[in-house]
C-alpha positions as CSV (number, residue, x, y, z in Angstrom):
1,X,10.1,-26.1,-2.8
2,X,11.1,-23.9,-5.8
3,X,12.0,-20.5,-4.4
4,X,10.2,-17.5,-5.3
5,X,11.3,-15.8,-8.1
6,X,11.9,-12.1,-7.8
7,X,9.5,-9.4,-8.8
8,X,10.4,-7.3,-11.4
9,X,9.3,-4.2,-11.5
10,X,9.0,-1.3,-14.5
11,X,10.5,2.1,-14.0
12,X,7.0,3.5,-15.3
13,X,5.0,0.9,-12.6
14,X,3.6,3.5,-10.1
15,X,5.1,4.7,-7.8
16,X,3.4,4.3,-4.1
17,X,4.0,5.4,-0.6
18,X,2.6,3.9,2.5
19,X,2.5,5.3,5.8
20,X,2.5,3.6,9.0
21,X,3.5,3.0,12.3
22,X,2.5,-0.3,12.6
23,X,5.5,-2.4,11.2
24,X,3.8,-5.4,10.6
25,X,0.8,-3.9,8.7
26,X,3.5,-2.0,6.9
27,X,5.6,-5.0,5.9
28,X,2.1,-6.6,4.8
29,X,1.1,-4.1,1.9
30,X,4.5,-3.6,0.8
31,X,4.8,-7.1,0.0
32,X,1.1,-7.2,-1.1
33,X,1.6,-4.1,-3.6
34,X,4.6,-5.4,-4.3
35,X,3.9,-8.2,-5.5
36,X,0.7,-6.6,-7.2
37,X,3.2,-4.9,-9.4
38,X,3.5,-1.5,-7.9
39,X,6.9,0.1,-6.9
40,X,6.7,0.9,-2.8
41,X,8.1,2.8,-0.4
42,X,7.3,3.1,3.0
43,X,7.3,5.6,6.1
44,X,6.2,4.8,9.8
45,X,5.8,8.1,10.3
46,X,4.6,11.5,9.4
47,X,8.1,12.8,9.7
48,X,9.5,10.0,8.0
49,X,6.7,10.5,5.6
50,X,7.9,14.1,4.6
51,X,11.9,13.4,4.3
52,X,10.7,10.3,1.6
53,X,8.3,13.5,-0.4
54,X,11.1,15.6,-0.4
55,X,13.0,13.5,-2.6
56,X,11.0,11.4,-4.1
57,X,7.7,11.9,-6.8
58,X,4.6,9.2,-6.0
59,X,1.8,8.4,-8.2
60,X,-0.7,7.4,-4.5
61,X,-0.1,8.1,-0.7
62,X,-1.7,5.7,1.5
63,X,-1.7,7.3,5.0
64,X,-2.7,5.5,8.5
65,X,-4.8,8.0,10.4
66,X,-4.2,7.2,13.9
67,X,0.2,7.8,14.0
68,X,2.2,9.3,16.8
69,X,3.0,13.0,16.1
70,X,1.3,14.9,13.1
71,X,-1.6,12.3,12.0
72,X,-2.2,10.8,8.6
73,X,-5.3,13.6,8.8
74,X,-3.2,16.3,9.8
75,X,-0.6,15.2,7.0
76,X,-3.1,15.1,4.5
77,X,-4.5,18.5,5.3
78,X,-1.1,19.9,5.0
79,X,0.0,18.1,1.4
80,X,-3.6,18.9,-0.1
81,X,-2.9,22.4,0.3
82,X,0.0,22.2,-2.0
83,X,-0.3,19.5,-3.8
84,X,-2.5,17.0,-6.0
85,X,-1.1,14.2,-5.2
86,X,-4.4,11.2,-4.6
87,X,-4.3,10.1,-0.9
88,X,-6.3,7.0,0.4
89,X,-6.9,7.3,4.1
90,X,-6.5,3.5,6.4
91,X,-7.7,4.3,10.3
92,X,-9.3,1.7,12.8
93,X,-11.7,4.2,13.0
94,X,-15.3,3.2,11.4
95,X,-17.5,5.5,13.0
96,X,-19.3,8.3,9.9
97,X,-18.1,11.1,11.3
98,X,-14.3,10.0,11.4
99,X,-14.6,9.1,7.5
100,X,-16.0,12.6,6.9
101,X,-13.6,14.1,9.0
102,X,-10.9,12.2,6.8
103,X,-12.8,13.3,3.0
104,X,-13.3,16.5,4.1
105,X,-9.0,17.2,3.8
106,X,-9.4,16.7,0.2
107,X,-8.5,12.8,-0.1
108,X,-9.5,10.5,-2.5
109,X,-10.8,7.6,-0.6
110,X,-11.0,6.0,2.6
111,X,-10.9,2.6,4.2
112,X,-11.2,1.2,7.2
113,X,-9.4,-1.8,8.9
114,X,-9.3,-4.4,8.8
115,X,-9.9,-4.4,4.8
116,X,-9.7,-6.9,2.0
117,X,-6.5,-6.4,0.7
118,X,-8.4,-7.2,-2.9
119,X,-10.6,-4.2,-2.1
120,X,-7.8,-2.0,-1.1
121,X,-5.6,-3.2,-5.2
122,X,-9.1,-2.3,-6.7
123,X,-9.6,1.2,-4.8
124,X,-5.9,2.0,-6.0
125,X,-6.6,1.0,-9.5
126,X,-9.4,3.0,-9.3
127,X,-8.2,6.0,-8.1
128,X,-4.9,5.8,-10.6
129,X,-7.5,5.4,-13.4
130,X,-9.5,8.3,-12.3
131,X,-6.8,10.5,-11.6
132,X,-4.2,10.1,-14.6
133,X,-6.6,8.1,-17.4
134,X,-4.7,9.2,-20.3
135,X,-1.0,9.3,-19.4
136,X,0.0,6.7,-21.5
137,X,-2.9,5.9,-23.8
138,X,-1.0,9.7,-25.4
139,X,1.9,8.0,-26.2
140,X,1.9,6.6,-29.8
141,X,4.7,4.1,-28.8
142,X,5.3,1.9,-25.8
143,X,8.1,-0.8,-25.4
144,X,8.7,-3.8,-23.2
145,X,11.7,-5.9,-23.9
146,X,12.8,-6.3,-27.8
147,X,9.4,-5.5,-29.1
148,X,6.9,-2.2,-29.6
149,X,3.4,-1.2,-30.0
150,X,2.2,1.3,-31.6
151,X,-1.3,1.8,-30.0
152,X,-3.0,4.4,-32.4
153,X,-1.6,1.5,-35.2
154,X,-2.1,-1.8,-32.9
155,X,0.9,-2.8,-34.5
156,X,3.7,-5.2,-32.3
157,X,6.7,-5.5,-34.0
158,X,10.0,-6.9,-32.4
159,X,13.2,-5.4,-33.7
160,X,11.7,-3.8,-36.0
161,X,10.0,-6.4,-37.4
162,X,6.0,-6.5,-37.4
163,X,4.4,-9.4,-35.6
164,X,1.0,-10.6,-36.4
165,X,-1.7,-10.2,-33.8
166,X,-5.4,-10.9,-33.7
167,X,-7.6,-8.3,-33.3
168,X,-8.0,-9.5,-29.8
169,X,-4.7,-9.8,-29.1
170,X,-4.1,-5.6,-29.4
171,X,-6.7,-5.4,-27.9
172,X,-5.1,-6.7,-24.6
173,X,-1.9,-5.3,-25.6
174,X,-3.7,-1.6,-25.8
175,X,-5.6,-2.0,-22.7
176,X,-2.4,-3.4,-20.4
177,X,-0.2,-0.4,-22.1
178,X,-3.3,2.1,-20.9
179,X,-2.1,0.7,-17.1
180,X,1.4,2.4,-17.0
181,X,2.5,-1.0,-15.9
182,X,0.2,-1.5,-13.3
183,X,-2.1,-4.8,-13.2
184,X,-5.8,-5.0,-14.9
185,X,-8.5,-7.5,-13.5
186,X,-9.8,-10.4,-15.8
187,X,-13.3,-8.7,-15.5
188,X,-11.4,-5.3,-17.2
189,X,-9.4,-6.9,-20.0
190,X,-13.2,-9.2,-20.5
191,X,-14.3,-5.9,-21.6
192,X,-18.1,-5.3,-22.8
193,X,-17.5,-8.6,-25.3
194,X,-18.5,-12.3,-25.3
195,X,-15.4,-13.1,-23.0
196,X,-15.4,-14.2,-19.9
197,X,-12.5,-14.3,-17.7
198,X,-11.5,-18.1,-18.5
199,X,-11.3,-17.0,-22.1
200,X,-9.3,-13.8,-21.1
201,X,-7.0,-16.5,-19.7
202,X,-6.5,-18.5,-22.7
203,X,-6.0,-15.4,-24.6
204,X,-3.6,-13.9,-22.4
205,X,-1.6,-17.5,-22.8
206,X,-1.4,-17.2,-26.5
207,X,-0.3,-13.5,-26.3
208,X,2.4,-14.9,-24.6
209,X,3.6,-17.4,-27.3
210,X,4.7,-14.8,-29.0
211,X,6.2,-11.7,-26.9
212,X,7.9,-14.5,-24.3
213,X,11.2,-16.4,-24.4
214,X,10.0,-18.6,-22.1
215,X,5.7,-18.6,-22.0
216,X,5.6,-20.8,-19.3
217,X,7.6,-18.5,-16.9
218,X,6.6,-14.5,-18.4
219,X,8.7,-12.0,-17.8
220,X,7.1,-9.4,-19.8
221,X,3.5,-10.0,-19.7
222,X,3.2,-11.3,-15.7
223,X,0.0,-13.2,-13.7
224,X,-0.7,-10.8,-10.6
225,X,-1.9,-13.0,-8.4
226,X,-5.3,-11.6,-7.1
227,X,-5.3,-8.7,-9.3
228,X,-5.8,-10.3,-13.2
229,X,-2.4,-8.9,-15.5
230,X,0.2,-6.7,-16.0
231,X,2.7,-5.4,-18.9
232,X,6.2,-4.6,-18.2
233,X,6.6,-1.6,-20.5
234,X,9.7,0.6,-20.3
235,X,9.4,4.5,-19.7
């Protein structure tokens, strides 16, 4: 069997920290997130939790509700007073009046376990959309690798030198920029077009022809498996 190859990961990828005290539900979405193209950190508890905030700056909290100590609720209560950051709630707890209990601190969303861990990349997305939509889409510029694009232009060039696109093809690049780094579904880069989410394939393969060293194995513009695309841009 080949061995996996390592993920990389943007410094402008968001930025996500997960709190629980399970270990092995913890291991699970950091490799899942991961892998989904998100930078992770983790805590297995509220204390631990508060030491990683201290020193660190995170786009999305995901918080466990039922920890040992200070709660994911009681936590959340506490950081929504002084801070913006979006919070999505995970509790065993399925009952109404525990997921008002939980919205009622000021967080974002809330799911209960088990979940799809499909469902739980699309609420991020989601929320990261909702939250920050124009972070990037204000930069004129943003570069991955040897090449730019300039999205109020739709102009690639690499080195300085301009590459010809389709008018599809900055399309994609303009949408995946939008992300920050983080991945967009098939169904999103489809759009409101003719395409469907084959054709999105084949379009995202001859994007690649011309941004990859090596199209077959993308560095820059990398499958996320369950989640559709993602663009490695720099900060």
């Amino acid at each position: 069997m080949t061995p996996a190859r390592a993920q990389i990961l943007a410094d402008s990828a968001p930025h996500l920290l997960v709190v629980d005290d399970d270990a092995r539900i913890r291991t699970l979405l950091v490799r899942f997130l991961t892998e989904a193209g998100y930078r992770v950190t983790a805590a297995a508890s509220s204390t631990e939790a508060r030491a990683r905030l201290s020193g660190l700056t995170f786009d999305l909290l995901i918080l466990d509700v039922m920890m040992p100590g200070e709660t994911g609720i009681d936590l959340a209560r506490d950081l929504r007073a002084r801070s913006e950051v979006p919070i999505l709630m995970l509790t065993a707890l399925g009952e109404a009046e525990d997921r008002i209990r939980g919205l009622e601190t000021g967080v974002d969303d809330y799911m209960a376990k088990p979940f799809d861990p499909r469902e739980l990349l699309l609420r991020i997305t989601n929320i990261l959309r909702r939250r920050a939509p124009a972070a990037v889409a204000e930069q004129e510029e943003v570069r991955f690798g040897s090449f730019t694009f300039n999205l109020a232009r739709g102009e690639l060039r690499q080195d300085g030198e301009i590459i010809h696109t389709t008018e599809r093809e900055r399309e994609l690049l303009r949408l995946l920029a939008e992300e920050r780094g983080g991945p967009l579904s098939r169904e999103a880069l489809a759009g409101k077009g003719d395409a469907n989410e084959r054709a999105v394939d084949v379009q995202i393969n001859r994007l690649r022809r011309k941004i990859e060293t090596d199209p077959s194995h993308p560095l820059l513009l990398q499958t996320v498996r369950g989640a559709g695309y993602r663009l490695l841009i720099e900060p």
